[in-house]
C-alpha positions as CSV (number, residue, x, y, z in Angstrom):
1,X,0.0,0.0,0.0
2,X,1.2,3.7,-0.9
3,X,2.6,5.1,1.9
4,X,1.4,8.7,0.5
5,X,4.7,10.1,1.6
6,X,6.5,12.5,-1.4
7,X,9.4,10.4,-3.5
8,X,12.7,11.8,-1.7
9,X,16.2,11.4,-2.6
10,X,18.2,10.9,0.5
11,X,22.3,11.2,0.3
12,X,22.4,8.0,1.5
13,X,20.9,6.0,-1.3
14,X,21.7,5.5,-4.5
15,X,20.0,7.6,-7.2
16,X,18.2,7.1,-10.7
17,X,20.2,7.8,-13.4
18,X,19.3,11.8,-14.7
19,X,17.0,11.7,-18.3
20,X,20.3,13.5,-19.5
21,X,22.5,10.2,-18.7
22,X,20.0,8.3,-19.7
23,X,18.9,9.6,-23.2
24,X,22.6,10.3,-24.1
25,X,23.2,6.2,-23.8
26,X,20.2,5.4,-25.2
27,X,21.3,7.3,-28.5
28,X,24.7,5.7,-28.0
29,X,22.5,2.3,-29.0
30,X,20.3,3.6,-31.2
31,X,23.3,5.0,-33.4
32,X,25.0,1.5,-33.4
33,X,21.5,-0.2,-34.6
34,X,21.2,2.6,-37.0
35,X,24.5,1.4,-37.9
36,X,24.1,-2.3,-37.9
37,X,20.9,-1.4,-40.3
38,X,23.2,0.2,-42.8
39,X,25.8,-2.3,-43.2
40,X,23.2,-4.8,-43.9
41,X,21.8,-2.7,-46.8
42,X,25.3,-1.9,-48.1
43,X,26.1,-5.6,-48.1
44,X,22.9,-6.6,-50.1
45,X,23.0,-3.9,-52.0
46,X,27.1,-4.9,-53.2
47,X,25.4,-8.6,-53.6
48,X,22.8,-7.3,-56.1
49,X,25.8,-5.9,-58.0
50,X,27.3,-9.0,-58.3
51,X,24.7,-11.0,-59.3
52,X,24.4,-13.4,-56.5
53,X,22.7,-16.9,-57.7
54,X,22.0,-18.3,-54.0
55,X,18.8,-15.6,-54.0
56,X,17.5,-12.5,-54.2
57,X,19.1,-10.2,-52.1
58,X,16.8,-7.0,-53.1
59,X,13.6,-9.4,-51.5
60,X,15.2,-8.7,-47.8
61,X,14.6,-4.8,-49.1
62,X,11.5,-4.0,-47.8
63,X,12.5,-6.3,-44.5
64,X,15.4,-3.4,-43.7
65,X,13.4,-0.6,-44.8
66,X,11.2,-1.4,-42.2
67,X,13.9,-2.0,-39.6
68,X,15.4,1.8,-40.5
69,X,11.6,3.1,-40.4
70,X,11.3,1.3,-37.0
71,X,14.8,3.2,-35.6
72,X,14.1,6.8,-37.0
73,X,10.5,6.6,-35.2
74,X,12.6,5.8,-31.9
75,X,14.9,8.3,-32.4
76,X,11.7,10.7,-32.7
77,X,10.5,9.8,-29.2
78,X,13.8,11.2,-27.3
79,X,13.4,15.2,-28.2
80,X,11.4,17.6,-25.9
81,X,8.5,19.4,-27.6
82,X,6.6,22.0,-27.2
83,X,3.1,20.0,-26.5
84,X,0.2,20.3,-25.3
85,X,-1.2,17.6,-22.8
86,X,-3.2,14.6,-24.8
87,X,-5.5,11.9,-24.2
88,X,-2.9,8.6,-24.1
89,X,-3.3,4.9,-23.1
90,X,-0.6,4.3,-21.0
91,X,0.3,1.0,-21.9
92,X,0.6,2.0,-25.6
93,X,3.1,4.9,-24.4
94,X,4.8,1.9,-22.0
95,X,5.0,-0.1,-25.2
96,X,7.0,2.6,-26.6
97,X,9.3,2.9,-23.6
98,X,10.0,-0.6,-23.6
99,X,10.7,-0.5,-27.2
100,X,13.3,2.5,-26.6
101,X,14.9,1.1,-23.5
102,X,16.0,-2.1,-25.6
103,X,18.8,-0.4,-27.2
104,X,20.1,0.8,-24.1
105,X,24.0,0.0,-24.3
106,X,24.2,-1.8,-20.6
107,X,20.5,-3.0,-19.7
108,X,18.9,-4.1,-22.8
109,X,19.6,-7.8,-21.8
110,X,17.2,-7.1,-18.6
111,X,13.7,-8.5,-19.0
112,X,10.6,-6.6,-17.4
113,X,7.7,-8.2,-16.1
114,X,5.0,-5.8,-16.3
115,X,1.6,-6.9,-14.5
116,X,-1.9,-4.6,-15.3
117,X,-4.2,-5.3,-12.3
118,X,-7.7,-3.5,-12.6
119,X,-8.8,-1.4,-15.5
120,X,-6.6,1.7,-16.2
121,X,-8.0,3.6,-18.2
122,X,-6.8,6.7,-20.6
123,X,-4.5,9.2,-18.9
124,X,-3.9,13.3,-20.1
125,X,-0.2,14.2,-20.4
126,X,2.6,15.3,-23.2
127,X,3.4,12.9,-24.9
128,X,7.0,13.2,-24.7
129,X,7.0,13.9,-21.3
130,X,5.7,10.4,-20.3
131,X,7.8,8.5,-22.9
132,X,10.3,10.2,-21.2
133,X,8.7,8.9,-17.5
134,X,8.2,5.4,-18.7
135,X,11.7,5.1,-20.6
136,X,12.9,6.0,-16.7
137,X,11.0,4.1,-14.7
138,X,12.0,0.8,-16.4
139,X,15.4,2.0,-16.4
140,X,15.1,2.2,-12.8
141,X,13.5,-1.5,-12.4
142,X,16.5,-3.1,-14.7
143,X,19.1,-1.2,-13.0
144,X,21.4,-3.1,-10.7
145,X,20.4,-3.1,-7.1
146,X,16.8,-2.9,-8.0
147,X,15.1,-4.7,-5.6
148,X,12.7,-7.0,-7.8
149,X,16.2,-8.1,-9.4
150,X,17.3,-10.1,-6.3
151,X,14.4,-12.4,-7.4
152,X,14.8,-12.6,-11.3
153,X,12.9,-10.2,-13.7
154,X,12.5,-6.3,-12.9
155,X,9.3,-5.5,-11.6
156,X,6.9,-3.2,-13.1
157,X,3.0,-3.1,-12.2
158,X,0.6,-0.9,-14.0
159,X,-3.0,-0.4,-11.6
160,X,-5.8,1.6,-12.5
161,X,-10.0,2.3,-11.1
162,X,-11.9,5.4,-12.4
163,X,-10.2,7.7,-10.4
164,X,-6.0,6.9,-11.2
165,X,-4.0,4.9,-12.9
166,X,-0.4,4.0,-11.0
167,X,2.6,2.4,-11.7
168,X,4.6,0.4,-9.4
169,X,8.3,0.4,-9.7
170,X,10.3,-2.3,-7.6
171,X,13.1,-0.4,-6.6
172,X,15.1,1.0,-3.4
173,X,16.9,3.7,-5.7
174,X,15.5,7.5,-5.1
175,X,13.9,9.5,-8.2
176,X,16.5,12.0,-9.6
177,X,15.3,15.4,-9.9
178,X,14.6,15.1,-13.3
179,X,11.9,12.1,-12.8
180,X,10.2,14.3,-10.0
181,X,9.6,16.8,-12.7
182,X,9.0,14.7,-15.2
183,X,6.1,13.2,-13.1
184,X,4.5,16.6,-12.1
185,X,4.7,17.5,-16.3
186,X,2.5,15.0,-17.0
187,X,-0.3,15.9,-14.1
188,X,1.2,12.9,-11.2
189,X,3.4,12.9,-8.7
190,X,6.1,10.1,-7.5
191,X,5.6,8.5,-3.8
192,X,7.3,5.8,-1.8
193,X,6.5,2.6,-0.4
194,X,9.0,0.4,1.4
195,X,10.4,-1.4,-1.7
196,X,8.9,0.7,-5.0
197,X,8.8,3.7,-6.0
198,X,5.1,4.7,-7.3
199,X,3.9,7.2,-10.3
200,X,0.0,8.5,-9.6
201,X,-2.1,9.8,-12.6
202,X,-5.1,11.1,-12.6
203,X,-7.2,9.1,-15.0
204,X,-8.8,10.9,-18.1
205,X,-12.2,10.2,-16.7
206,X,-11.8,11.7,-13.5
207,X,-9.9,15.1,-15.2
208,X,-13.1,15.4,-17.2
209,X,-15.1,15.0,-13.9
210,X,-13.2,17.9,-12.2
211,X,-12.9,20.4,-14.8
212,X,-17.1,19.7,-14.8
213,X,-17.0,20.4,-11.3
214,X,-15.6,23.3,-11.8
215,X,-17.6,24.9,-13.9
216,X,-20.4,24.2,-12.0
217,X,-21.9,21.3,-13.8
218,X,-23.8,18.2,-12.8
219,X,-21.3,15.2,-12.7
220,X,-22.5,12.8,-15.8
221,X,-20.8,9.6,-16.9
């Protein structure tokens, strides 16, 4: 149960990795399978030239293409932008996150077991700003010391009602600065339990209910 007590970072324990650290290595891995991707079309590209029997090396075209397509987009989720905040299903934004995370240099080996419990529903936030949340909690469940990772696969548990959709981070490490603000961007704010580290939204549904509230309307479904 959420303690309800703010997400603090005490000298004594060790602190998540900054989005500058973070995003800086995650481009580190993206530019090596930008690379990879490449190669692979300059080495089918010199096979065409020579008129390779075994197959048809243009048929893997479209195969690469897609690859390169599938890196760019990722690459497009790591700027800031100048957004306004947007109706998002959280797990399709987690989706992305675990897609970026993957090509981070040191912990793309680290699997996540992500759990949904309940119904959690839609969620209003930039965009970029909860990629950007996402992409760092799971970096703080795969990093080492995380407290799910004394018992196999990092820890990651998504819970949601009418009223708030939360996700559980099993972790001892403290939020850096820039997840605090991060969390408060996108309309939530981080707390602690004992053993994980816990990101409150306020579901679309209830937004809509306050903002009806006040104006002075009747609440309506």
């Amino acid at each position: 149960m959420t303690s309800g007590t703010p997400a603090s970072q005490p000298d004594h324990e060790a602190v998540i990795d900054d989005w500058s650290t973070i995003s800086e290595e995650l481009i580190q891995g993206l530019v090596h399978a930008l690379n990879n991707r490449v190669a692979a079309l300059s080495a089918f590209v010199e096979l065409a030239r020579l008129g390779d029997e075994e197959g048809d090396p243009l048929a893997v075209l479209p195969t690469e293409i897609a690859q390169l397509h599938r890196v760019n987009a990722l690459f497009a989720l790591l700027p800031e932008r100048k957004a306004d905040a947007e109706a998002l299903d959280l797990r399709a934004v987690l989706d992305d996150a675990v897609l970026l995370h993957q090509h981070h240099p040191r912990l793309r080996g680290e699997q996540v077991a992500m759990t949904f419990e309940g119904a959690p529903g839609a969620v209003r936030a930039p965009r970029w700003a909860l990629v950007r949340t996402m992409v760092m909690l799971l970096h703080a469940a795969k990093r080492p010391g995380a407290a799910a990772q004394e018992h196999g696969a990092a820890a990651l548990r998504v819970r949601g009602d009418d009223t708030a959709v939360s996700v559980h981070v099993a972790t001892v490490a403290a939020p850096s600065a820039d997840l605090v603000a991060l969390a408060e961007r996108c309309g939530g704010r981080l707390t602690r339990t004992t053993d994980e580290l816990v990101l409150t939204l306020p579901s679309l549904r209830e937004l809509r209910r306050r903002e009806r509230e006040a104006r002075g309307e009747t609440a309506q479904s």
